[in-house]
C-alpha positions in Angstrom: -6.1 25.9 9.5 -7.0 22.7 7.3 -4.7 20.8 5.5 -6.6 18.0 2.6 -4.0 16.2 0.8 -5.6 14.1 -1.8 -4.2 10.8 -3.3 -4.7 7.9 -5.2 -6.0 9.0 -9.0 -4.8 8.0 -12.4 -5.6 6.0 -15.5 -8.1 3.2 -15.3 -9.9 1.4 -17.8 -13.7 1.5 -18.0 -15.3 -1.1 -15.1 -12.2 -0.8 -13.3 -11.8 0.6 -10.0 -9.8 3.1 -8.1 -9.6 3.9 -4.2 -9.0 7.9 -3.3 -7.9 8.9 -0.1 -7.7 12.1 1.8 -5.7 12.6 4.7 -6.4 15.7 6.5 -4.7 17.6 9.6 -4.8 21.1 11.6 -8.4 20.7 13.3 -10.0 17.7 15.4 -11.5 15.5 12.1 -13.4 13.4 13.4 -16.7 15.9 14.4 -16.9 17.1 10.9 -18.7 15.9 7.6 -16.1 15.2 4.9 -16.9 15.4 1.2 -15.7 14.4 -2.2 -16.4 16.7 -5.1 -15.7 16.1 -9.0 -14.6 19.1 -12.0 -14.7 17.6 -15.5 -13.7 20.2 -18.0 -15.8 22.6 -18.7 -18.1 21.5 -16.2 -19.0 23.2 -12.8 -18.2 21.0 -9.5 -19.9 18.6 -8.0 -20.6 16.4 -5.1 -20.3 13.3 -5.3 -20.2 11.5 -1.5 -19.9 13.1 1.6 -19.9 11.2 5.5 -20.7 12.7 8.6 -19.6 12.2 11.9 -21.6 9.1 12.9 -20.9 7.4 9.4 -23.9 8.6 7.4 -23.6 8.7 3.4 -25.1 10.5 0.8 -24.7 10.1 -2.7 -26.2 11.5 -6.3 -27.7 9.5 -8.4 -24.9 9.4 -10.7 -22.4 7.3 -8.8 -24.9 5.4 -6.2 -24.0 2.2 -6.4 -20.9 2.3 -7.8 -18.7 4.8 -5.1 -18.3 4.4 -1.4 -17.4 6.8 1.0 -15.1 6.2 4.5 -13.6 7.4 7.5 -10.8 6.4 9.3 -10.7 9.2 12.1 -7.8 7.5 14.1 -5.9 8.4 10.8 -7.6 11.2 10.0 -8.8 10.2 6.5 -11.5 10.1 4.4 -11.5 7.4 1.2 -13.2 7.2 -1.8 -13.6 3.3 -3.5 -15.2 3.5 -7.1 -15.8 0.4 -8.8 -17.2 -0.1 -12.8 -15.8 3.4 -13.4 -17.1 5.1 -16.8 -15.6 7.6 -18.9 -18.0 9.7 -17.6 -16.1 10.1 -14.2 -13.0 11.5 -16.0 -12.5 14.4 -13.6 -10.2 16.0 -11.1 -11.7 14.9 -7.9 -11.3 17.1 -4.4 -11.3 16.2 -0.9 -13.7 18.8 1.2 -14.9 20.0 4.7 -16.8 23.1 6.3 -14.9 24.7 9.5 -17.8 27.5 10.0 -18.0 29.6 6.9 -15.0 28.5 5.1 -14.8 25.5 2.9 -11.3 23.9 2.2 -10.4 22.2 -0.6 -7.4 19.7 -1.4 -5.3 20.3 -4.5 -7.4 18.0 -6.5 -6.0 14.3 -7.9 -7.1 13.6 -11.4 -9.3 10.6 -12.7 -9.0 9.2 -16.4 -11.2 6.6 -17.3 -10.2 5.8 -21.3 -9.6 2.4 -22.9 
């Protein structure tokens, strides 16, 4: 069993910045990929950083640039530091990872970006 705990949203101003973390427990962390997705309303999720085991990144388009993905595996937790936030990001935004064919999630930690 995985356990995501998510942290770290809340109201920021457009350009600001916000750091999400994800601290995670129940299997060995450090040998699997870790993801970030995003829900707006009305909208279907999406990815929008993962890392894998040796540090790789991958990003969309849509937040290259501006969001960094990290690992600390001694404390088994994945961040999430996004800088000139738009409203565009509002979203709820979930901690992820594969353990064969299941996919946990965390219980989400919401992101306004409003002036």
């Amino acid at each position: 069993q995985v356990q995501l705990v998510e942290s770290g949203g809340g109201l920021v101003q457009p350009g600001g910045s916000l750091r999400l973390s994800c601290a995670g427990s129940g299997s060995i962390f450090s040998i699997y990929v870790m993801s970030w997705y995003r829900q707006a309303p009305g909208k279907q999720r999406e990815l929008v950083a993962s890392v894998s085991s040796g540090g790789n990144t991958n990003y969309p388009d849509s937040v290259k640039g501006r969001f960094t993905i990290s690992r600390d595996n001694a404390k088994n937790t994945v961040y999430l530091q996004m800088n000139s936030l738009k409203p565009e990001d509002t979203a709820v935004y979930y901690c992820s990872t594969v353990r064969g064919p299941v996919r946990y999630w965390g219980q989400g930690t919401q992101v306004t970006v409003s002036s």
